[in-house]
N, C-alpha and C positions, 0 to 999 in steps of 0.2 A: 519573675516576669509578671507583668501586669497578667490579670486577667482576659480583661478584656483585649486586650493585644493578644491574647494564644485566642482568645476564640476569632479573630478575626483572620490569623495566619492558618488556624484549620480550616475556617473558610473557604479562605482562597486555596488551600491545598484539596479539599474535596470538590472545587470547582473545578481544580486545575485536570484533576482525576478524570472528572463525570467529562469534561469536552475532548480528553485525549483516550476516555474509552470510547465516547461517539464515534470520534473522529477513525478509529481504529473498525468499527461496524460499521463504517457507512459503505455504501458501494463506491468506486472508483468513480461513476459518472457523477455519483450524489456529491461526492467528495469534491471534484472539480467544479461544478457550481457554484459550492460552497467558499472556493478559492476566488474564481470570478465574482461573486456576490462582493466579495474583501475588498476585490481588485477596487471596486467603483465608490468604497469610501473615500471623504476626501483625502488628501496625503497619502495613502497608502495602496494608490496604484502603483509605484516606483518602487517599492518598497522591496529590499533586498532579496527576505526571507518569504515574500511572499511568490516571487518570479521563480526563488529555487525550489517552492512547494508544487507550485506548477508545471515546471519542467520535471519532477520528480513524478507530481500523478499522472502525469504523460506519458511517461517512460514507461511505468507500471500497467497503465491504460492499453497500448500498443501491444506488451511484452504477450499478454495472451496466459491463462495456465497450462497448460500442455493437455488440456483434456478433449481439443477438438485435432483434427487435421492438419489444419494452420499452421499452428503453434508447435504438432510435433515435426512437419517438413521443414520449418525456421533452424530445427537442435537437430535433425539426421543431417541437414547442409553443414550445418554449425561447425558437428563431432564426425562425420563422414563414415555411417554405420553402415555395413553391410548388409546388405539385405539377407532374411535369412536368420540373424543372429542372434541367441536368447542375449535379451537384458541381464545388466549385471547384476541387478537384486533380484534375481528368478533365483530360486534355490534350484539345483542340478535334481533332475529324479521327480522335482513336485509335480502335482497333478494338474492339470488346465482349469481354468476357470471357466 
């Protein structure tokens, strides 16, 4: 293989990298910006993969991590837990936090 052809395919592979580790750290709000900012170049408001990126940070966005109130009243409706009831990754016997 040429040379210069592998250094241009590492290129684009350590570019490919560095924007899917960003994209991966960004915050979900940063992230959807980031979608909308896409939206508004030209041709690729329609754009397939772009409407499913946004329906997907949405989804993610709304979902919540279960570390507030929210998010855990959303999963006790969800799974219908009894009040009262140790978690099932409590070890029997451990000691309270």
């Amino acid at each position: 293989m040429n040379p210069l052809l592998q250094e241009v395919l590492v290129a684009v592979l350590v570019a490919a990298c560095a924007l899917f580790s960003a994209w991966r750290l960004m915050s979900l709000r940063l992230r959807l910006r980031c979608v909308d900012a896409l939206a508004t170049l030209p041709g690729a408001g329609r754009a397939r993969f772009l409407v499913s990126l946004r329906e997907r940070t949405l989804a993610q966005l709304g979902a919540g991590c279960a570390g507030c109130g929210g998010a855990a009243g959303q999963a006790a409706k969800s799974r219908e837990i009894t009040p009262g009831a140790a978690a099932r990754n409590q070890t029997p016997g451990a000691l309270h936090r």
